[in-house]
C-alpha positions as CSV (number, residue, x, y, z in Angstrom):
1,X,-147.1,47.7,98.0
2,X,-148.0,51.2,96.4
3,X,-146.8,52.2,93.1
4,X,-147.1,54.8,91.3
5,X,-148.4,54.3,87.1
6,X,-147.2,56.7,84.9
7,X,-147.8,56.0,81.0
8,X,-144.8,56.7,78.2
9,X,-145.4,56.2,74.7
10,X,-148.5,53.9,75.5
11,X,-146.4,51.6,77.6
12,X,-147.1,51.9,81.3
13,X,-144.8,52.2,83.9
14,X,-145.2,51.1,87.8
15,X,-143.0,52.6,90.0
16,X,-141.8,51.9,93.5
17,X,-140.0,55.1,94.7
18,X,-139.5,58.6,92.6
19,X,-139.0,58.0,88.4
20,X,-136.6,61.2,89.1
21,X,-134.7,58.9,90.8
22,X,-130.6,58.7,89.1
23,X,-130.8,55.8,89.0
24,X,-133.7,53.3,88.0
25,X,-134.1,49.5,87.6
26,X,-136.5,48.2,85.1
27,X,-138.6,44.7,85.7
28,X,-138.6,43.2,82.4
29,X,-141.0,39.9,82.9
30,X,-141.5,37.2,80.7
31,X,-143.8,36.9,77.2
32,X,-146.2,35.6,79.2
33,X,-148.4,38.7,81.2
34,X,-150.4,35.9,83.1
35,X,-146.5,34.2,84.4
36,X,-145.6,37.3,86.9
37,X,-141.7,37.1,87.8
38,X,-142.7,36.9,91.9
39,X,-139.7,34.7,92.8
40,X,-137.6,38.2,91.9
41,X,-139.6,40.5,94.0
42,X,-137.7,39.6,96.9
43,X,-134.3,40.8,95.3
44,X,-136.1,44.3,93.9
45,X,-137.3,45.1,97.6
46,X,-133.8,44.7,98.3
47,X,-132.8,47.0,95.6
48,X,-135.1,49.3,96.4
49,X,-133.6,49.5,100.3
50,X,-130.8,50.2,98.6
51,X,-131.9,53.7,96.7
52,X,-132.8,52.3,93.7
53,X,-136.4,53.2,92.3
54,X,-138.0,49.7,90.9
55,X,-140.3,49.9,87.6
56,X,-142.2,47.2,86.7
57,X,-141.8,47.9,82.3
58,X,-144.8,46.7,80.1
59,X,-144.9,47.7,76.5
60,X,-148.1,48.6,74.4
61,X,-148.1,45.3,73.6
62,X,-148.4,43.7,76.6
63,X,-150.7,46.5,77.9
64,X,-152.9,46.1,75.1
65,X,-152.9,42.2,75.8
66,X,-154.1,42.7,79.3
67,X,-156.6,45.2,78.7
68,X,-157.9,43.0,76.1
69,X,-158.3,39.4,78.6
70,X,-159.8,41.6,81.2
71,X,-162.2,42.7,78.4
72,X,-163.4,40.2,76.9
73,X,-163.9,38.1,80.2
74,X,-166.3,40.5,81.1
75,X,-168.3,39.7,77.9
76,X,-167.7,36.4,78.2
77,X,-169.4,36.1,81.3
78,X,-172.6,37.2,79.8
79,X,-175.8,34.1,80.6
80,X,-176.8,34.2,77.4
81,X,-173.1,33.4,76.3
82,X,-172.6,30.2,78.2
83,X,-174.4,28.0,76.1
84,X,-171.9,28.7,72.9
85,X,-168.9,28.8,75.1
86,X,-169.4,24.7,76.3
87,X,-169.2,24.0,72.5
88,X,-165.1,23.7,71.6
89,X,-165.8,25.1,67.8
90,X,-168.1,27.7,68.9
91,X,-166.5,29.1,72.0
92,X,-163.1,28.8,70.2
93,X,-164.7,30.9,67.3
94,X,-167.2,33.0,69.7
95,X,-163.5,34.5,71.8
96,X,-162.0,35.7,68.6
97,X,-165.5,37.0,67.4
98,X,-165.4,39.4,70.7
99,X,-161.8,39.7,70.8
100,X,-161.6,41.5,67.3
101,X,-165.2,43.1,67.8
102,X,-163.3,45.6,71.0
103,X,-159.9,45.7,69.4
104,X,-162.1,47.3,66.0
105,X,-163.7,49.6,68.7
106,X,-160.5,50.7,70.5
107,X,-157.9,52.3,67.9
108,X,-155.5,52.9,70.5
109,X,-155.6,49.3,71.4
110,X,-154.6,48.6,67.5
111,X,-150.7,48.0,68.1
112,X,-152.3,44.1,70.0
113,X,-152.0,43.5,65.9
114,X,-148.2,44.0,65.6
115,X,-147.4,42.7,69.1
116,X,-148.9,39.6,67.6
117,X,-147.7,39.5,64.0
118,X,-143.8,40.6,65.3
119,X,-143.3,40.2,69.1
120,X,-140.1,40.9,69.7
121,X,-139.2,43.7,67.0
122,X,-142.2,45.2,68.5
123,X,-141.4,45.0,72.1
124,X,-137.7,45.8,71.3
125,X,-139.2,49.2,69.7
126,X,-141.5,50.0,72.6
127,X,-138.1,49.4,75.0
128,X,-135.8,51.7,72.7
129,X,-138.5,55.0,72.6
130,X,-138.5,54.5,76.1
131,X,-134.6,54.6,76.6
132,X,-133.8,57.3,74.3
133,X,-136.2,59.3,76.6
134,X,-134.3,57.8,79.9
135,X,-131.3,59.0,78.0
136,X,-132.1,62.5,77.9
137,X,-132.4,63.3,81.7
138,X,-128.9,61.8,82.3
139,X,-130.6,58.4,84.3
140,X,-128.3,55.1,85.4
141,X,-130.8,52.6,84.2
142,X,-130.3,49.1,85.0
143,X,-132.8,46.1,83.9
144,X,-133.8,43.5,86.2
145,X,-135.3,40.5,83.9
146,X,-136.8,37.3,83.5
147,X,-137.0,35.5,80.3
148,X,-137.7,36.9,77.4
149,X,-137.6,39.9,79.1
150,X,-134.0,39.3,78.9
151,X,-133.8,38.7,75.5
152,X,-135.8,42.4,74.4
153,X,-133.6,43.9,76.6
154,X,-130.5,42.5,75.1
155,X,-131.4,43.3,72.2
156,X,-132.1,47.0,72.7
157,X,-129.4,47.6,74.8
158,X,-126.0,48.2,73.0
159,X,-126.1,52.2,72.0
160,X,-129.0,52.3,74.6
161,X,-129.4,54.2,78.2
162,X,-128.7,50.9,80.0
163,X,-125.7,50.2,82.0
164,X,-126.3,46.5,83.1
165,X,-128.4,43.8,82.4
166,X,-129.2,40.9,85.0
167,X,-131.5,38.1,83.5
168,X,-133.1,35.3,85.0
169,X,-133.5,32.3,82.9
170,X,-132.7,33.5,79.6
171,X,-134.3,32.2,76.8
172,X,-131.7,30.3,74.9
173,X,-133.8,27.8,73.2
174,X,-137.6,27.3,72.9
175,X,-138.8,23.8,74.2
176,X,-140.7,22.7,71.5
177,X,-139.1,24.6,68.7
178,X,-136.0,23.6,66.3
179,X,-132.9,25.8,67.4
180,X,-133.4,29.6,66.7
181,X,-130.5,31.3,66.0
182,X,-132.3,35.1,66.6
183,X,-132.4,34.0,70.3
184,X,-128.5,34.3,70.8
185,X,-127.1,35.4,67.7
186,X,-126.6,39.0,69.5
187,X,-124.9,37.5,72.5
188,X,-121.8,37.1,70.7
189,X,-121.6,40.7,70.1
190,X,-122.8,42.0,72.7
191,X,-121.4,44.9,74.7
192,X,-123.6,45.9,77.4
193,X,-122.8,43.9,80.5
194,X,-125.1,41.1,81.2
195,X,-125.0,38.7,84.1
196,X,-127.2,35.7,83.3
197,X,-128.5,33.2,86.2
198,X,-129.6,30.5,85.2
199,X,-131.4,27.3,86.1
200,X,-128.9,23.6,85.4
201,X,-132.9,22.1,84.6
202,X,-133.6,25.2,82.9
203,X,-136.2,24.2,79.5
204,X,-135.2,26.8,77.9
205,X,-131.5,25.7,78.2
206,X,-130.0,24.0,81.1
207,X,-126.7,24.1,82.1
208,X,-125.6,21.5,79.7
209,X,-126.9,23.2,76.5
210,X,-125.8,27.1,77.3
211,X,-122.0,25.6,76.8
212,X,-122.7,25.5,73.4
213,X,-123.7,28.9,72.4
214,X,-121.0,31.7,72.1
215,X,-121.1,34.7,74.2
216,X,-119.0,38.2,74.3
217,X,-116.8,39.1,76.9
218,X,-119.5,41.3,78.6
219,X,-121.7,38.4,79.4
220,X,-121.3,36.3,82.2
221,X,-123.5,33.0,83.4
222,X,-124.1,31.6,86.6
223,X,-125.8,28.4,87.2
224,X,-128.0,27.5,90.5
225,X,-130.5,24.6,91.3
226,X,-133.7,25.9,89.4
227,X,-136.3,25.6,86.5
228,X,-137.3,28.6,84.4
229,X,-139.8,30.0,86.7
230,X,-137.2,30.3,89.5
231,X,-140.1,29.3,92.3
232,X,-139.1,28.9,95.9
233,X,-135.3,29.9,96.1
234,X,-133.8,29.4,99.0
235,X,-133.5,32.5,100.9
236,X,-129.5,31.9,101.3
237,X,-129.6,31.5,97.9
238,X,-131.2,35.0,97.4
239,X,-129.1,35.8,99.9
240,X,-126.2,35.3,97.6
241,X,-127.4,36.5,94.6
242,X,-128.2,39.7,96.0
243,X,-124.5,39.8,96.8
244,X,-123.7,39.0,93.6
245,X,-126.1,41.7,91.9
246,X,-124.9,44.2,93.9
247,X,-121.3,43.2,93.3
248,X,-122.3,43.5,89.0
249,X,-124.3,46.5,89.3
250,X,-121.3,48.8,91.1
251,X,-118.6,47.3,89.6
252,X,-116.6,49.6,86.3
């Protein structure tokens, strides 16, 4: 698949057909950069058959993460390295150690320290700039996401260049956290239409615990047979989500 990269305020953007496109679809993946949303590309080729241009959206922070793993693997790898690494303590310490050593060498690389300190103000930040550009050439952007990609979107949305928002698996609660009330506090606001799918065994909030959470008129959920990483839908399934999609996306 060939994409072309084009770089905006330090984020980088992938792009599958023209960026002068009218109108533009933006891949907002989850937290995670090494947790790809693949189930979804599927739907954004069909998009993209459609006259959409697909862009696959990564903030600084994200950018700066990756650059950062690829990095320090390559010093890791080192012979005379592997001797410290087998220790827990000493690898443990020994990644940080090299981790810190290129971030201090790369200024541009610097914002890794607020993507980590504030995540999602951050992220939200890096999504706005990039909007408010969008914004300026008259665009119809739409945003394609998965998991917390929903949520920066959401939150970055309402007074924003976006249109509509589809999310996969929003991220309601965290597993292994006490509730959060940042997470969906927006939601109930919200203006920006948002269809969320999500999973009934969801972890991050099955069908049984969404009921609870209060929602604006613009947002709209639809539960299927899934988990949170959405792995091996069936294609009639994808089938009629597409439908659905394409259904939300024209509609006033």
């Amino acid at each position: 698949m060939d994409t072309d990269i084009h770089h905006v305020h330090g984020s980088r953007l992938r792009c599958l057909g023209a960026l002068d496109n009218d109108r533009l679809v933006l891949l907002m993946g989850r937290s995670n950069v090494n947790k790809a949303a693949l189930p979804l590309l599927p739907l954004l080729h069909q998009l993209h058959a459609q006259g959409f241009t697909i862009i696959w959206y990564e903030g600084r922070g994200n950018v700066s993460q990756q650059w950062l793993a690829q990095q320090s693997r390559v010093w890791l790898q080192r012979p005379s390295l592997q001797a410290l690494l087998r220790l827990p303590l000493a690898g443990r310490l020994l990644q940080k150690l090299v981790k810190s050593l290129l971030l201090l060498g790369h200024p541009s690389h610097w914002h890794y320290f607020l993507a980590a300190w504030r995540p999602i103000a951050g992220q939200v930040r890096d999504l706005q700039r990039l909007l408010h550009d969008l914004a300026a050439t008259q665009k119809q952007v739409y945003i394609v996401s998965h998991s917390a990609g929903g949520r920066i979107a959401s939150l970055a949305c309402d007074g924003a260049a976006i249109r509509k928002i589809v999310c996969f698996g929003y991220p309601f609660r965290h597993p292994q956290r006490a509730e959060e009330k940042a997470r969906t506090r927006h939601l109930a606001q919200l203006r920006t239409p948002l269809f969320i799918i999500q999973g009934r065994d969801d972890e991050y909030g099955g069908e049984a615990a969404c009921r609870h959470y209060p929602l604006s008129a613009a947002v709209r959920l639809r539960f299927i047979d899934a988990d949170h990483d959405y792995q091996q839908l069936p294609a009639a399934l994808l089938d009629e989500l597409m439908g659905e999609i394409r259904q939300f996306f024209s509609a006033a």
